[in-house]
C-alpha positions as CSV (number, residue, x, y, z in Angstrom):
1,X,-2.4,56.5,32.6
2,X,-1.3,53.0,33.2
3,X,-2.3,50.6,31.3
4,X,-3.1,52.5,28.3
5,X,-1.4,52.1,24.8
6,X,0.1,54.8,22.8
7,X,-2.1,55.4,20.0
8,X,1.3,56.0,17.6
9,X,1.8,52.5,18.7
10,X,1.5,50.2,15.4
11,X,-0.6,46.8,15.3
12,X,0.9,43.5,15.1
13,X,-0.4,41.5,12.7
14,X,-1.4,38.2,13.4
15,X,0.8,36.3,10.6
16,X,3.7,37.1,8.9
17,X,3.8,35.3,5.6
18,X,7.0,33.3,4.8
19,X,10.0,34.6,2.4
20,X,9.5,30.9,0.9
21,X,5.8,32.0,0.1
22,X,5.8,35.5,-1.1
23,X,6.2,34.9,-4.9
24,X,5.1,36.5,-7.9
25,X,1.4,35.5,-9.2
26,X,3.4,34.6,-12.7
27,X,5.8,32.1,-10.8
28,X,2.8,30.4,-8.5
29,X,0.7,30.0,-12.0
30,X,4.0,28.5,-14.2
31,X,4.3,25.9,-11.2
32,X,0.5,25.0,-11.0
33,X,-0.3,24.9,-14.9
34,X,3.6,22.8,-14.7
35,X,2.1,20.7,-11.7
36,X,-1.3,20.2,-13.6
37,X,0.3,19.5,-17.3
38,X,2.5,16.8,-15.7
39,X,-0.7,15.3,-13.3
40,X,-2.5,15.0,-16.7
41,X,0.5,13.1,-18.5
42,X,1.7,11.2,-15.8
43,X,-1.9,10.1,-14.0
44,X,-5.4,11.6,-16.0
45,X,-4.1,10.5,-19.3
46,X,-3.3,7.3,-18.9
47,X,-6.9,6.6,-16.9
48,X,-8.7,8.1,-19.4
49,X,-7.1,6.0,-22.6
50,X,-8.1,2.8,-20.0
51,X,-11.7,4.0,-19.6
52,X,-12.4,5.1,-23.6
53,X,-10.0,1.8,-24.7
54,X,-12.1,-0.9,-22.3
55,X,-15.6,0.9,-24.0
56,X,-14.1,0.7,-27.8
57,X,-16.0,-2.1,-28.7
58,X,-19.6,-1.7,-26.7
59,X,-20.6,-2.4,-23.4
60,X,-21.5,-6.0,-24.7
61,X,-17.6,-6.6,-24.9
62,X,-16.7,-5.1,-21.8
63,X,-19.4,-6.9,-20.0
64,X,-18.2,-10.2,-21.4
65,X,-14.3,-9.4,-20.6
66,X,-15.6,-8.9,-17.0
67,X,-17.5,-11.8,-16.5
68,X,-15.6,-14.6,-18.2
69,X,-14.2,-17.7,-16.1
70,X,-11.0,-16.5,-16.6
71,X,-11.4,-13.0,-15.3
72,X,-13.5,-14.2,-12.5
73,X,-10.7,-16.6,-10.9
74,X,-8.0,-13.7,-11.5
75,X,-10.5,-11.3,-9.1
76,X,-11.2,-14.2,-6.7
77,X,-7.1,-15.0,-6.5
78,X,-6.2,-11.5,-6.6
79,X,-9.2,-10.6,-3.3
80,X,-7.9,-14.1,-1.8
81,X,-4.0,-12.9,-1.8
82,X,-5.1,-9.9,-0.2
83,X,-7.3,-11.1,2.6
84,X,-4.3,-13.3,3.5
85,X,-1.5,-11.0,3.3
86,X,-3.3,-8.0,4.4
87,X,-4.0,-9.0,8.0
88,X,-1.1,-11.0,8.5
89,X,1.0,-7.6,7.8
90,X,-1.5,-5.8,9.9
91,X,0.2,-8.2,12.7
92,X,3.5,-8.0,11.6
93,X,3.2,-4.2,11.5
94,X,1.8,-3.5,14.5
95,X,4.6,-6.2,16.2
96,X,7.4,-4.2,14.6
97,X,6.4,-0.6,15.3
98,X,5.7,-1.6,18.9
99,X,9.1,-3.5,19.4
100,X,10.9,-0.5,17.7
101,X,9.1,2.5,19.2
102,X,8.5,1.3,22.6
103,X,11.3,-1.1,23.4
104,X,15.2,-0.9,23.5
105,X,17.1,-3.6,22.5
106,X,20.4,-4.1,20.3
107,X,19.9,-4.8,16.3
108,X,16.9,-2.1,16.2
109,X,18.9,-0.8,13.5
110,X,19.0,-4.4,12.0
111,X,15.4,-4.4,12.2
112,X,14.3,-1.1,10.7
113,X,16.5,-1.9,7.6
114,X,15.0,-5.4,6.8
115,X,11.4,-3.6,7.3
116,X,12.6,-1.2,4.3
117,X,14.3,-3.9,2.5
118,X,11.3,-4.6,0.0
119,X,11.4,-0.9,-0.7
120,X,15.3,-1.2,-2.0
121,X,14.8,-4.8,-3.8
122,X,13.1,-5.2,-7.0
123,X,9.7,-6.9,-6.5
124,X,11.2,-9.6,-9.5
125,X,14.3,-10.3,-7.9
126,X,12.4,-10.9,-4.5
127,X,10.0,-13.6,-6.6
128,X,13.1,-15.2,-7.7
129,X,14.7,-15.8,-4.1
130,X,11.2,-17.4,-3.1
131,X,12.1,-19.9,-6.6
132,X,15.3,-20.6,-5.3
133,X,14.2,-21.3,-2.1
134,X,11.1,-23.3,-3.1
135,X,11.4,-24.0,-6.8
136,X,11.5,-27.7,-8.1
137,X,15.5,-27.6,-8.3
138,X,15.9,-24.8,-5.1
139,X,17.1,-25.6,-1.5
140,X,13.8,-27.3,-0.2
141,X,12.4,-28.3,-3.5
142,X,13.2,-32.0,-3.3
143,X,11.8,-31.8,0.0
144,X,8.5,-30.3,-0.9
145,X,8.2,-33.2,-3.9
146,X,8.8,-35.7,-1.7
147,X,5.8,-34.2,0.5
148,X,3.6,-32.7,-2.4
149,X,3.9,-29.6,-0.9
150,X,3.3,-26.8,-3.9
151,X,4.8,-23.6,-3.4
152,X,6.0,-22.2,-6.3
153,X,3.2,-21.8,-9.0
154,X,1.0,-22.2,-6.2
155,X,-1.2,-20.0,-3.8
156,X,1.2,-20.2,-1.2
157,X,3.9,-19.0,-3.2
158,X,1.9,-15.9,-4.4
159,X,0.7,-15.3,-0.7
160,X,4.6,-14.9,0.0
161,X,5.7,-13.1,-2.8
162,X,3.1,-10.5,-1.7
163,X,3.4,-10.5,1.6
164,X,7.4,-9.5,0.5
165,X,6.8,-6.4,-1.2
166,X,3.6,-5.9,1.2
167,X,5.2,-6.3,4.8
168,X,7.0,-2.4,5.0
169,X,3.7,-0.5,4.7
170,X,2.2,-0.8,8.1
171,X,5.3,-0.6,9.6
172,X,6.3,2.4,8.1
173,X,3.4,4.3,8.7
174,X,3.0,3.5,12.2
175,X,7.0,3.4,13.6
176,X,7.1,7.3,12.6
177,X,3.7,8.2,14.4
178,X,4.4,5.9,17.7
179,X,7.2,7.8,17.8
180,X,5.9,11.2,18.0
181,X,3.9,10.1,20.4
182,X,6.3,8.5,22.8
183,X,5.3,6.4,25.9
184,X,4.1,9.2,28.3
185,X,0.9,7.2,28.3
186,X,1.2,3.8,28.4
187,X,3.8,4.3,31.7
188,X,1.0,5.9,33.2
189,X,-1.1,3.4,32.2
190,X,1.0,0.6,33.8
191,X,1.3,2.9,37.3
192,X,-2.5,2.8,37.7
193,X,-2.4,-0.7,37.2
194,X,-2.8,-1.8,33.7
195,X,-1.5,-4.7,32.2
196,X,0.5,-5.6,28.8
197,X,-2.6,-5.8,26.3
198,X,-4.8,-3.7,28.3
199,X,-2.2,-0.8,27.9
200,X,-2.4,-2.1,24.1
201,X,-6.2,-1.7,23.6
202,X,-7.3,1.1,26.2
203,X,-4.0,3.7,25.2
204,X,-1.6,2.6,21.9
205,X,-4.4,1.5,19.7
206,X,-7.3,4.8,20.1
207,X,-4.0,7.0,19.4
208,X,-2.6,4.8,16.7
209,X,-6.1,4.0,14.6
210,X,-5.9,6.5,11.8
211,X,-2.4,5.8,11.0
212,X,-3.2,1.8,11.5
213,X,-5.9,2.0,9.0
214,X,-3.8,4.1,6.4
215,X,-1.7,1.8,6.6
216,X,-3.8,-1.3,6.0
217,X,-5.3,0.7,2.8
218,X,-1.4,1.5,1.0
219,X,-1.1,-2.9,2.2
220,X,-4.2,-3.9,0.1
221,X,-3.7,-1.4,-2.9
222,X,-0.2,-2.3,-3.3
223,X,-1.0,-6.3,-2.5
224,X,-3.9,-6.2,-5.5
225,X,-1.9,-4.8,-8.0
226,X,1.3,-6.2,-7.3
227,X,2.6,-7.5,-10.8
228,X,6.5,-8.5,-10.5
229,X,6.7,-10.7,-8.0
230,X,3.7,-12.7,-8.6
231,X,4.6,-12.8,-12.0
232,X,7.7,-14.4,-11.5
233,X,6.2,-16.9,-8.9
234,X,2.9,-17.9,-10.5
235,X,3.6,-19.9,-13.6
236,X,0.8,-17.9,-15.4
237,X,-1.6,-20.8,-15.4
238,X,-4.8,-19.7,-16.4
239,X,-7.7,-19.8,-14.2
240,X,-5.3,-21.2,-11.2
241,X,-2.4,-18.7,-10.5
242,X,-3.3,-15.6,-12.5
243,X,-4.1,-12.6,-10.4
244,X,-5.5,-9.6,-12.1
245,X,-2.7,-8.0,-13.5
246,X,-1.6,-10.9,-14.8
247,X,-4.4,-11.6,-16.2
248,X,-4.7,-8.3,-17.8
249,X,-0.9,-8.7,-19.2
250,X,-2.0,-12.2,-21.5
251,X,-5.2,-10.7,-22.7
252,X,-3.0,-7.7,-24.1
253,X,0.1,-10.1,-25.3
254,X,-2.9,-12.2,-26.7
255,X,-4.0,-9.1,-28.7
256,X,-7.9,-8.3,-26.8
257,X,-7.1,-5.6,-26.5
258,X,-10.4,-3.9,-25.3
259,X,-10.9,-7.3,-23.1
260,X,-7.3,-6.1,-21.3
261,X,-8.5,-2.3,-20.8
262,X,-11.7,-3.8,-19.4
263,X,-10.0,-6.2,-16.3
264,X,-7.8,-3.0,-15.8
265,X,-10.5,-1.0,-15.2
266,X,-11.5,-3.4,-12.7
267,X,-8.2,-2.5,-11.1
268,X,-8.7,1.2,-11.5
269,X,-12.0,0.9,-9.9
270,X,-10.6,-0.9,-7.2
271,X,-8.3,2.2,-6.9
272,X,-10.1,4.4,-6.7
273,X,-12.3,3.1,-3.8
274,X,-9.1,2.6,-2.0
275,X,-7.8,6.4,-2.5
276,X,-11.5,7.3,-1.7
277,X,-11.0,5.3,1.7
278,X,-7.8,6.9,1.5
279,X,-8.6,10.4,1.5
280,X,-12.2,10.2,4.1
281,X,-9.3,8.5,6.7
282,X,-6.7,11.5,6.1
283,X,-9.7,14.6,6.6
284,X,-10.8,12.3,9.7
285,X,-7.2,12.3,11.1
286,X,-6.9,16.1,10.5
287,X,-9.5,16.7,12.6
């Protein structure tokens, strides 16, 4: 009869598991207890001895590592740097991925490897350009005297060395992403009439958003515990230039030891929300 199968006919089945996949159970246990054993070295380990070290001495030490002046200006700097660099890179990013992704124009290449520059230059050696440049004996630093214009050991010179190893992140994650997505819609937002930023809000940004705010959280983790090139910048005055981790490196060089484990935990606590953030944004992007 037409239509009808043959019942010697046998099933397909709906998947047909990889080569790649079909392992022994022996194999897939040595890598996850390897995975796990080197996760617990590498990452639970070292949070753990910060958590029991910062507690050592009571809660009245940590308490009192926490709240004093110094440690209070180092949280205040190290929120202030971000607030300042964060955005600005948010800008920057956006700019960039746009101009590369939606645009054609000669030096793209150029562009796309200054964005990843700060990836392949040492966070110290970038801090030492911006002394160069701005330091008391660098290229504008008998200028900037002249003026009393402060860079270098200075909030503006810590707001630039971070922006430095900050600027790549929001670019990166976007200029992948806006590629995928190509510019089907925004030309057939611009034949029904739309205009420049209206194409901007209405069509890029709704598809972008998810990747835009991953972005923006690596930018702020990366700009609060950003150690090298502050360091080199800052001058380590205390209560003026120190950020967090710097603060966190004297306290240990100073031997307080619990009072060190205690302004990192700050830092780890500050983590963690961020990878918290992190991870809600990535389940909301998948579906």
């Amino acid at each position: 009869m037409a239509g009808t199968v043959p019942l010697n006919v046998p099933r397909l089945k709906k998947s047909v598991s990889s080569p790649a996949t079909r392992e022994s159970t022996a194999v897939k246990w040595v890598l996850i207890v390897a995975a796990g054993l080197v996760l617990f070295w590498l990452i639970a380990l070292p949070l753990i001895v910060v958590l029991t070290e910062s507690l050592k001495k009571g809660w009245g030490v940590y308490v009192a590592a926490l709240t004093d002046p110094d440690a209070a200006s180092a949280l205040r700097l190290t929120l202030l740097v971000a607030a300042i660099t964060v955005p600005l890179n948010t800008i920057f990013g956006v700019t960039a991925a746009w101009a590369v992704t939606k645009f054609r124009f000669r030096g793209k290449g150029f562009l796309i490897t200054l964005i990843d520059l700060p990836f392949a230059v040492s966070p110290v050696i970038g801090g030492l350009i911006f002394v160069l440049v701005f330091g008391a004996h660098g290229w504008f630093g008998s200028w900037l005297s002249a003026h009393d214009i402060k860079i270098v050991f200075a909030l503006p010179g810590i707001v630039l060395a971070t922006l430095f190893v900050t600027f790549p992140f929001v670019a990166r994650e976007l200029i992948p992403l806006m590629e995928d997505q190509g510019t089907q819609e925004e030309e057939a937002a611009i034949t029904l009439g739309a205009r420049g930023w209206q194409v901007f809000f209405r069509v890029t940004l709704p598809n972008i958003k998810w990747g835009l705010l991953y972005g923006i959280i690596l930018c702020n983790a990366r700009a609060m515990g950003e150690f090298g090139a502050v360091s080199v910048v800052s001058g380590h005055i205390r209560g003026e230039t120190n950020t967090l981790p710097l603060h966190v490196e004297i306290l240990y060089n100073e031997y307080q030891f619990s009072a060190s484990f205690a302004v990192a935990s700050l830092l780890l606590l500050l983590a963690l929300v961020t990878m918290i953030i992190k991870s809600w944004l990535s389940r909301k992007n998948a579906h």
